[in-house]
C-alpha positions as a Markdown table, in Angstrom:
| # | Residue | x | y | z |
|---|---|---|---|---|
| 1 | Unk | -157.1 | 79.9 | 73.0 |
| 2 | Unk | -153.5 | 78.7 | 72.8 |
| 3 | Unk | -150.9 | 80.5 | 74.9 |
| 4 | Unk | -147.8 | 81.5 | 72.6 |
| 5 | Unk | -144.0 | 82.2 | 74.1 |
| 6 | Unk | -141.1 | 83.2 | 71.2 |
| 7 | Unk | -137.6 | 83.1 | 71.7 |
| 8 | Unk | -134.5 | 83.2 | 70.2 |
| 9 | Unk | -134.0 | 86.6 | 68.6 |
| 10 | Unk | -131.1 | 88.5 | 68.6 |
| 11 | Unk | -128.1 | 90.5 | 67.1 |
| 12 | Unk | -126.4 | 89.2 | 63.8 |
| 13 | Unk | -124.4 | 90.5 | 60.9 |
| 14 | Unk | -125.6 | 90.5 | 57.1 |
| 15 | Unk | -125.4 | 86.9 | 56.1 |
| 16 | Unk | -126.2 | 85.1 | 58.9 |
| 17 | Unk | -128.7 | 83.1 | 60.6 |
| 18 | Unk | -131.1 | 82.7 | 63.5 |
| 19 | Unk | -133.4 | 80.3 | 64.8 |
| 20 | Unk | -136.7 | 81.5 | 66.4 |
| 21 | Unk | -139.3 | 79.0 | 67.9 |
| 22 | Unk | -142.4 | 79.6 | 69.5 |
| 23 | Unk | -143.9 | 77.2 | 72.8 |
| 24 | Unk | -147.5 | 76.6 | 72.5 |
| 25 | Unk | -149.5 | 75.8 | 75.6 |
| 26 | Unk | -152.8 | 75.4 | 76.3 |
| 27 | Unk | -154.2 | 73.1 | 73.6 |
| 28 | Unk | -152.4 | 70.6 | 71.2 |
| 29 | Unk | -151.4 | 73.1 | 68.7 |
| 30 | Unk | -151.5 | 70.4 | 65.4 |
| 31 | Unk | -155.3 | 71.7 | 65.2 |
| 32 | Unk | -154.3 | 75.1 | 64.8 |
| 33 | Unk | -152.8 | 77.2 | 61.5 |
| 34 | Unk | -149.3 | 78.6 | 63.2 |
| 35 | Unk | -147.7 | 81.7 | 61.8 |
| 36 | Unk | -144.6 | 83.7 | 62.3 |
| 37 | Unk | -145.0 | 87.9 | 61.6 |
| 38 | Unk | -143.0 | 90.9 | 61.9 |
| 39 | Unk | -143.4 | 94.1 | 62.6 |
| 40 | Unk | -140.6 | 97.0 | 62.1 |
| 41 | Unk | -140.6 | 100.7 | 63.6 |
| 42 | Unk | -143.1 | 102.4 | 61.7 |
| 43 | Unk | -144.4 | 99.3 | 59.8 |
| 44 | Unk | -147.7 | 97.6 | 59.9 |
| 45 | Unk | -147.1 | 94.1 | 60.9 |
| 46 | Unk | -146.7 | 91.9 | 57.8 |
| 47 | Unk | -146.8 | 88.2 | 57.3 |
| 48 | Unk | -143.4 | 86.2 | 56.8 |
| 49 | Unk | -144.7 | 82.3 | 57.2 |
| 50 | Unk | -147.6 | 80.1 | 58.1 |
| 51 | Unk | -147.7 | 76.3 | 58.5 |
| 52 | Unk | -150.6 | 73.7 | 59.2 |
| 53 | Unk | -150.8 | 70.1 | 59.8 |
| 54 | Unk | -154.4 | 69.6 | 58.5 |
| 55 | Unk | -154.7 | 66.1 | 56.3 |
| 56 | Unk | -150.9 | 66.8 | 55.2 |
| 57 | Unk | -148.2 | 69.9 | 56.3 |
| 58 | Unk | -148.6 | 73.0 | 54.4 |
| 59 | Unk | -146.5 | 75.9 | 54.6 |
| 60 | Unk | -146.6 | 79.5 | 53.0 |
| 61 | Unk | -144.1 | 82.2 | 52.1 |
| 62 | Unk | -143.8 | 85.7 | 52.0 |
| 63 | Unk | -142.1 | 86.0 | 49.0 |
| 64 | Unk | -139.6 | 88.4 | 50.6 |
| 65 | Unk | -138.0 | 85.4 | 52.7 |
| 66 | Unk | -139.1 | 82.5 | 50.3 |
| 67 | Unk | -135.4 | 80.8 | 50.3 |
| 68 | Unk | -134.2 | 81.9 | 53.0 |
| 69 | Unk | -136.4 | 81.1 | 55.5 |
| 70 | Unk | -137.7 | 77.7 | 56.9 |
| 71 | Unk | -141.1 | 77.0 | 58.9 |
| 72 | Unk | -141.4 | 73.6 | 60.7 |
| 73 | Unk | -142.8 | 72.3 | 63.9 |
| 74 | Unk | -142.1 | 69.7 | 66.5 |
| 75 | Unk | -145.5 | 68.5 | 67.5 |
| 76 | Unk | -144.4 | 66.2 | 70.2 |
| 77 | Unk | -142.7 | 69.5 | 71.5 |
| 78 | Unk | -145.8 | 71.6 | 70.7 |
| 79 | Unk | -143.5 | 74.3 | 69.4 |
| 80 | Unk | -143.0 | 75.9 | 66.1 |
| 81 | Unk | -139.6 | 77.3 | 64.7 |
| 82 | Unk | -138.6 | 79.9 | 61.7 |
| 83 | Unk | -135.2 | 79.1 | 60.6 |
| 84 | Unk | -133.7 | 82.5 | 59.1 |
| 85 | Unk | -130.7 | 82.1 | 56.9 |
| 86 | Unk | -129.2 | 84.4 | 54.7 |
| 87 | Unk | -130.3 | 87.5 | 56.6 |
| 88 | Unk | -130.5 | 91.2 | 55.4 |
| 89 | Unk | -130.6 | 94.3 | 57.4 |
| 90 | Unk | -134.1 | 94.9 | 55.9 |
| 91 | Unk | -135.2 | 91.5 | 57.9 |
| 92 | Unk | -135.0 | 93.7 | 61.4 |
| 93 | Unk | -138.1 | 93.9 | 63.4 |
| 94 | Unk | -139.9 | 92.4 | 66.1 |
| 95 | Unk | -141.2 | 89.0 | 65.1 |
| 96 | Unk | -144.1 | 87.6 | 66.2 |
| 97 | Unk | -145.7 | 84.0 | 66.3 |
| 98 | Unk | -149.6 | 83.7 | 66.2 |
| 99 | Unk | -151.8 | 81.1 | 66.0 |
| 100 | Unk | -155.3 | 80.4 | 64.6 |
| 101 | Unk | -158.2 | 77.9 | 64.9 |
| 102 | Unk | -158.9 | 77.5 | 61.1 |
| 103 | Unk | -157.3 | 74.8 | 59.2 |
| 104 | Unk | -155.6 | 77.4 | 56.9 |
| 105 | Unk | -152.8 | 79.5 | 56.4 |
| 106 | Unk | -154.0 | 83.5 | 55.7 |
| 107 | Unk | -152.0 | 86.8 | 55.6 |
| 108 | Unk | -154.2 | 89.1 | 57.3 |
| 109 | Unk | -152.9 | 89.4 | 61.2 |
| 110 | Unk | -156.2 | 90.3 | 62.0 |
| 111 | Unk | -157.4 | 86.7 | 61.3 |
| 112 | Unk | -154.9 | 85.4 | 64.2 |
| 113 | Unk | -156.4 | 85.1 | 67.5 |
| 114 | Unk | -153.2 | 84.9 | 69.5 |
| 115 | Unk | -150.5 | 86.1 | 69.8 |
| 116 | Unk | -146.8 | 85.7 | 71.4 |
| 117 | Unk | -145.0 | 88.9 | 73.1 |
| 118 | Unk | -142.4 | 89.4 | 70.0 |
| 119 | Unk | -138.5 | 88.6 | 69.8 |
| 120 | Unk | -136.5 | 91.2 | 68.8 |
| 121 | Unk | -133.8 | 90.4 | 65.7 |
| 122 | Unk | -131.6 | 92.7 | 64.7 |
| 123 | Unk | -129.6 | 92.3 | 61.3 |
| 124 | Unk | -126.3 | 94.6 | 61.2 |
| 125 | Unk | -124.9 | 96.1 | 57.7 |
């Protein structure tokens, strides 16, 4: 398994933007499908974006941040990043980066086999 550290959350106003990114340690992280989830108070975690580097770079959307948010990865740094722009009060929660084995980017969490500690980010109205 690949150990996973976020960071990078925080407090900002409608409108604005953050950039999260998640270490990878452990094993050379290009082999694996990276994702970034989010989980609010009395929400089931849900799926924001995935990325994979298998044959060519893929990336997937949750169609609730498609234009507004950017996945991407530094391999040399073994760490992935979500650019957030454009944020919305509805985008608080505790986000999550996970990681799977498999060569492909799915929704389900439950198909992730690790898992950061969450970074909280807070969008103000």
């Amino acid at each position: 398994q690949v150990q996973l550290e976020e960071a990078g959350g925080g407090l900002v106003q409608t409108g604005g933007s953050l950039r999260l990114s998640c270490a990878a340690s452990g094993r050379t992280f290009s082999s694996y499908t990276m994702a970034w989830f989010r989980q609010a108070p009395g929400q089931e975690r849900e799926f924001v974006a995935g990325i994979r580097w298998s044959g060519s770079v893929r990336t997937y959307y949750a169609d609730s941040v498609k234009g507004r948010f950017t996945i991407s990865g530094d391999n040399a740094k073994n760490t992935v990043y979500l650019q957030m722009n454009s944020l919305k009060p509805e985008d608080t929660a505790v986000y999550f980066c996970a990681a799977r084995e498999m060569p492909l980017i799915v929704v389900p969490p439950d198909r992730y086999g690790s898992w950061g500690q969450g970074t909280q980010v807070t969008v103000s109205s």
